[in-house]
C-alpha atoms as one frame of an Amber mdcrd trajectory, in Angstrom:
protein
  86.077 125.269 134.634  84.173 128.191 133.052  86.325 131.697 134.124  84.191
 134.419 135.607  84.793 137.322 133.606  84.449 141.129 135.299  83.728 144.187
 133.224  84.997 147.500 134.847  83.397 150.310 133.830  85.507 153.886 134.306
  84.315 157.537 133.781  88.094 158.285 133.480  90.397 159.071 130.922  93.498
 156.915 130.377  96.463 159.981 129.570 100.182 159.100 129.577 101.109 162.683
 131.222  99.233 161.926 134.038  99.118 158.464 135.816  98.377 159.117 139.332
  96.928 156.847 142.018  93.743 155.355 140.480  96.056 154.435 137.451  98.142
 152.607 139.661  95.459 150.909 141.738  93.532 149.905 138.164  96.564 148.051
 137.203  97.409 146.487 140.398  93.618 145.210 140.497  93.802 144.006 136.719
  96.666 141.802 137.708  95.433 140.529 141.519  92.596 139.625 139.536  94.269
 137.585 136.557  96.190 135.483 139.022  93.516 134.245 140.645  91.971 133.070
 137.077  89.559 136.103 136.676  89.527 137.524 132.890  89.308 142.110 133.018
  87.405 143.991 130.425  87.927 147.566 131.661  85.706 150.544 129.964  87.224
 153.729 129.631  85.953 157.028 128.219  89.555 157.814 126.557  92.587 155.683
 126.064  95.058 155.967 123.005  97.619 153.323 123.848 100.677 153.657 126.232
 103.286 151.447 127.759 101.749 151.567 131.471  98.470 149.854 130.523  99.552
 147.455 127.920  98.799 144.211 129.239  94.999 145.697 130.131  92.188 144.652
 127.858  91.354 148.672 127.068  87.971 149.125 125.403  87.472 152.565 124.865
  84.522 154.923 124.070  86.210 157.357 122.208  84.850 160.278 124.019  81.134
 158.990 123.941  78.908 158.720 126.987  80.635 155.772 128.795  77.171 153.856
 130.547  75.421 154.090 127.271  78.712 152.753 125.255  79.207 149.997 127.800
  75.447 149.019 127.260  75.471 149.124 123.575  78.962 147.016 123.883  77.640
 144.175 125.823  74.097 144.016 124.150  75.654 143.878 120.575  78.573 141.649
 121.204  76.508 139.401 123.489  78.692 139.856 126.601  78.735 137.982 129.356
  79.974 139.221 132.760  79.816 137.734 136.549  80.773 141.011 138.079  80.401
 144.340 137.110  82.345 147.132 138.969  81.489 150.963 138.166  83.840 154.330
 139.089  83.856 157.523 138.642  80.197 157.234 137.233  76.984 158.691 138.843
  74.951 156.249 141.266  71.285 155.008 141.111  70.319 155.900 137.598  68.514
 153.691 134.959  71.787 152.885 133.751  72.550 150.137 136.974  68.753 148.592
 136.053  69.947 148.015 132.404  73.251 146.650 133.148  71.026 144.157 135.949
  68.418 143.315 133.112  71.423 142.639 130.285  74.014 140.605 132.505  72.292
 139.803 136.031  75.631 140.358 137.047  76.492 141.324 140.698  77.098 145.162
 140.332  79.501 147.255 142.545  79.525 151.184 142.615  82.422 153.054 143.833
  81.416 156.491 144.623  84.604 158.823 144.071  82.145 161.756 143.215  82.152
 165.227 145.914  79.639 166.937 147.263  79.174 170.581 147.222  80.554 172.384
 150.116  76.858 173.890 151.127  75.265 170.059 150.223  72.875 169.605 147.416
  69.657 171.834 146.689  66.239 170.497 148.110  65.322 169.662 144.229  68.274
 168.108 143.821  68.085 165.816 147.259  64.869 164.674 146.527  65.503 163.445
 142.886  68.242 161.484 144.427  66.113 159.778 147.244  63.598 159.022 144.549
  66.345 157.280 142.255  67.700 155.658 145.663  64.399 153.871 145.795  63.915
 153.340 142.217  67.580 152.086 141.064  69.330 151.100 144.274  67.981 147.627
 144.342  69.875 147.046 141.088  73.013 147.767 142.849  74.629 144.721 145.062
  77.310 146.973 146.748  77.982 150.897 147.523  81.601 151.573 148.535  82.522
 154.590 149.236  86.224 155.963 149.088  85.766 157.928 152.717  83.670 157.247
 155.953  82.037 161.140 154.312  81.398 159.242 151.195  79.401 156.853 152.711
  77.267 158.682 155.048  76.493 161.042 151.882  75.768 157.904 149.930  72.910
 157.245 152.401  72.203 160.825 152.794  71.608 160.869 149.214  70.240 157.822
 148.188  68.342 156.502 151.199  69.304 154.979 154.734  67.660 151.658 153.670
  70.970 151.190 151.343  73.285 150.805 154.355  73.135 147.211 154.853  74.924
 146.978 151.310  77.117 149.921 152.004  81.064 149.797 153.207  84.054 152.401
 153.066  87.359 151.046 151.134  89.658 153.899 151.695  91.792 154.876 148.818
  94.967 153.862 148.859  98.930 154.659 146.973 101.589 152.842 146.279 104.157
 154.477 148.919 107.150 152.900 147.374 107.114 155.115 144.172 107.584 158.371
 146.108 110.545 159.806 147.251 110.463 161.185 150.461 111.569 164.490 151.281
 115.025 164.293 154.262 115.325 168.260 154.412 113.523 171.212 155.147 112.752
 173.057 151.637 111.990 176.753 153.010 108.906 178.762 151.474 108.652 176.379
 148.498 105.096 175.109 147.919 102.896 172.791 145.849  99.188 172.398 144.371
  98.737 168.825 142.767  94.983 169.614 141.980  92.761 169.841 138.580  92.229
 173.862 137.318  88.503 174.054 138.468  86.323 176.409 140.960  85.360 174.188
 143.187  89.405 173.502 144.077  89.562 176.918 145.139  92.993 177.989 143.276
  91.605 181.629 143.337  91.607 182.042 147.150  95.249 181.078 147.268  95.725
 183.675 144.695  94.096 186.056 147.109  95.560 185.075 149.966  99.012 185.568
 148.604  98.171 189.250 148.301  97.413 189.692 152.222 100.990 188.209 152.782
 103.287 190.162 154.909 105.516 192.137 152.353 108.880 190.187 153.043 106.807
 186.862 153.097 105.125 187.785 149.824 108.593 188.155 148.089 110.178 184.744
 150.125 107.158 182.190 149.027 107.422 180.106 145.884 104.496 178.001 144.833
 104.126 175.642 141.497 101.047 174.740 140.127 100.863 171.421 138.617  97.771
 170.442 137.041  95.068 171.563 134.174  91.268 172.308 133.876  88.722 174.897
 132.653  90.139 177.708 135.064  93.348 177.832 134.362  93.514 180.640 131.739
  91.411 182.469 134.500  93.860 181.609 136.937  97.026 182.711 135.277  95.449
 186.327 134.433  94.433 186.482 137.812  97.821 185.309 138.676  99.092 188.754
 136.384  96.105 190.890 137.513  97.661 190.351 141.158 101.055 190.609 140.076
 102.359 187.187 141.491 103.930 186.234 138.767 106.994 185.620 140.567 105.570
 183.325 143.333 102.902 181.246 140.797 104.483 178.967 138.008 102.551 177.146
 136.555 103.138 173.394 134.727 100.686 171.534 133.491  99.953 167.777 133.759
 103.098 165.865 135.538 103.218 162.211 135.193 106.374 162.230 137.707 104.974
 164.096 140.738 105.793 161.206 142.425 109.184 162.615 142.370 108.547 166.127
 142.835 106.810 166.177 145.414 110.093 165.811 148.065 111.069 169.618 147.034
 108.569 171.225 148.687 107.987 172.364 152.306 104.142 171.821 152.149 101.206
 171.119 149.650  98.273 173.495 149.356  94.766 171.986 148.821  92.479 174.898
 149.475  89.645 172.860 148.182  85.736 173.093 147.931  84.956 169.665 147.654
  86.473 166.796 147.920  85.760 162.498 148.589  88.658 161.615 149.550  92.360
 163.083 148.499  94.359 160.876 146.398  96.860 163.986 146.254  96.827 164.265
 150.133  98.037 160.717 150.430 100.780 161.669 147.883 101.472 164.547 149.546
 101.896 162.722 152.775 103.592 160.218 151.708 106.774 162.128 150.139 107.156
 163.352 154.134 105.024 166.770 152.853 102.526 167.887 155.147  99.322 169.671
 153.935  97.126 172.835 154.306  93.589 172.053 153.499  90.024 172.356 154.329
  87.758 170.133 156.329  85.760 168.970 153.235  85.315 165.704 152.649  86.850
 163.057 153.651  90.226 165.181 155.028  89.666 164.985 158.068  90.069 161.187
 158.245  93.819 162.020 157.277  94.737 165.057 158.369  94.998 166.264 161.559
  95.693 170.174 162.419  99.580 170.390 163.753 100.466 166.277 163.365 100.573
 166.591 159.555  98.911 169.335 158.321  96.559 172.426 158.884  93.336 172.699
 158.507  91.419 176.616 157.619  87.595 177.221 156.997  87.207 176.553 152.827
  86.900 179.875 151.836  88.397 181.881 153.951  91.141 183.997 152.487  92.107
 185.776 155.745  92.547 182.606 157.597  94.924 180.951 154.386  96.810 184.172
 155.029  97.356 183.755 158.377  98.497 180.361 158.158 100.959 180.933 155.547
 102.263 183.889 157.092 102.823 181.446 160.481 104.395 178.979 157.876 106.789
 181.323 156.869 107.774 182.781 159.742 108.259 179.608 161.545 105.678 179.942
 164.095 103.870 177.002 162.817 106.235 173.966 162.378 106.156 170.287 161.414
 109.218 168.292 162.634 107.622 164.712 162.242 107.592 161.791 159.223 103.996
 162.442 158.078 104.577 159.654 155.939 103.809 156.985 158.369 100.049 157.019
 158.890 100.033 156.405 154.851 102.627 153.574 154.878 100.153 152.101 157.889
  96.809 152.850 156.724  96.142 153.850 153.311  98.926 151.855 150.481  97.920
 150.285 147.511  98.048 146.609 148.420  95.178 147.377 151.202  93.364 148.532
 148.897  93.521 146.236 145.851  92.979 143.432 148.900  89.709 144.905 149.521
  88.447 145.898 146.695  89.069 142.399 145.074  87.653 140.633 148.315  84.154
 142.452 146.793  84.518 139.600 144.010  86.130 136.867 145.196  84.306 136.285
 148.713  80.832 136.792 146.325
């Protein structure tokens, strides 16, 4: 019996300092799908060899432009693949007709990709709703990673895509994080990457309109890296909050960190749907974000988090002064909703029922 063979294609680099959720759920999927007799190739723009992917058949593009590697990969070694599953890359582009025309595989795009906060320019909207109509055809199934993913997916790409268009939430595995038993006063985290759109700089700001004895009681570390973050940290001096910012880096065990702290802060631009919410959540931390995206489908203002306008300094201000002062509490295990709605298992069930009910 000939084994159907799937080729996962990943705009993602593979780093041993940080394996988060989507490194978890692409080796829960690579095994669901070897016991049921299904042989992996996964394609990923960077991977140099580490213990948590070893048993994963790794082909890496060194850095290079991942479609057009995966193309000249399966045209030169004469490739043959049943299924072909994309992430992280961009949707409806010649690069879907190519794969179609090489393999004739069935093709499934997970869109992981944000939006801006203000939506796409007019130019911009109507290129995609011309490539909708040129590419999507080549494309057997959209999934988006939020009910907001998917309504931007046919926003984007066209309306006549929604009859081969589904949300499969993200998902964690719960039972790595330790949850968090006692209140941990003033102390604060940001899990995020060091870029604009994740809106590190209003926090900044914010801290500055604190009340004076909550400015000197608030502690907040920074894990994470990206193109702001030398920007950041002079800010950080410019402001003179050195002694409420730290910052870390990449953390590989945030699973485990995550407990110390009273609440995460995601004062976020954009977003499709929060794997660091769900992390958050699920160490018994409750969150203060934005309504971008897909948080809204997870948080919900007083149960297990707050929600401010993205952008607005005063109003971060004013909820982290209530924080402080214990005007704004949350007594509950915001854990639960994740342990009942959004795990790993879930997940890897649904994504693999894409290929195996096919």
């Amino acid at each position: 019996m000939q084994t159907h063979k799937i080729a996962i294609v990943c705009n993602y680099q593979l780093r041993s300092d940080r394996i988060g959720g989507m490194d978890r759920f692409f080796k829960a999927f690579d095994g669901k799908a070897k016991e049921a007799g299904y042989a992996v190739d996964w394609y990923f723009k960077s991977y140099n060899g580490f213990d948590f992917y070893k048993n994963l058949n790794i082909i890496s593009s060194e850095g290079k432009p991942i479609e057009a590697f995966t193309l000249n990969q399966i045209q030169d070694n004469q490739l043959n693949y049943q299924f072909i599953i994309t992430h992280f890359t961009e949707l409806c582009t010649p690069f879907y007709k190519n794969l179609k025309k090489l393999t004739g595989a069935y093709i499934i795009a997970v869109d992981h990709n944000p939006r801006p906060l203000l939506g796409f320019p007019l130019k911009k909207r109507l290129k995609n709703k011309i490539k909708g109509l040129l590419f999507g055809s080549f494309i057997n199934q959209f999934v988006g990673v939020s009910q907001y993913t998917v309504d931007f997916i046919l926003k984007d790409y066209g309306h006549h895509l929604k009859f081969k268009t589904k949300v499969i939430y993200n998902g964690i595995d719960t039972q790595v994080f330790k949850k968090r038993i006692q209140p941990n006063n003033n102390k604060f985290i940001v899990a995020s990457h060091l870029r604009h759109s994740k809106g590190i700089q209003d926090l900044l700001e914010a801290l500055v309109l604190l009340d004076e004895n909550n400015r000197q009681a608030i502690k907040i570390d920074i894990y994470g890296e990206g193109p702001m973050e030398k920007e950041l940290k002079h800010l950080t001096q410019s402001l003179k909050l050195e002694k409420i910012i730290s910052f870390h880096g990449s953390c590989s065990s945030l699973n485990e960190l995550f407990c110390n702290y009273s609440f995460m802060l995601q004062p976020t631009y954009m977003e499709c749907f929060s794997l660091s919410i769900l992390e958050s959540l699920s160490a018994n931390v409750p969150v203060v974000t934005t309504p971008v995206g897909g948080n809204l489908e997870v948080i919900k203002h007083g149960i297990n988090g707050f929600i401010y306008p993205a952008g607005d300094v005063e109003a971060l201000a004013t909820l982290l002064n209530q924080i402080i002062n214990g005007e704004l509490i949350i007594n509950r295990d915001v854990s639960e909703l994740v342990e009942q709605q959004f795990y790993l298992s879930k997940m890897v069930r649904e994504h693999f029922d894409l290929v195996s009910c096919t």
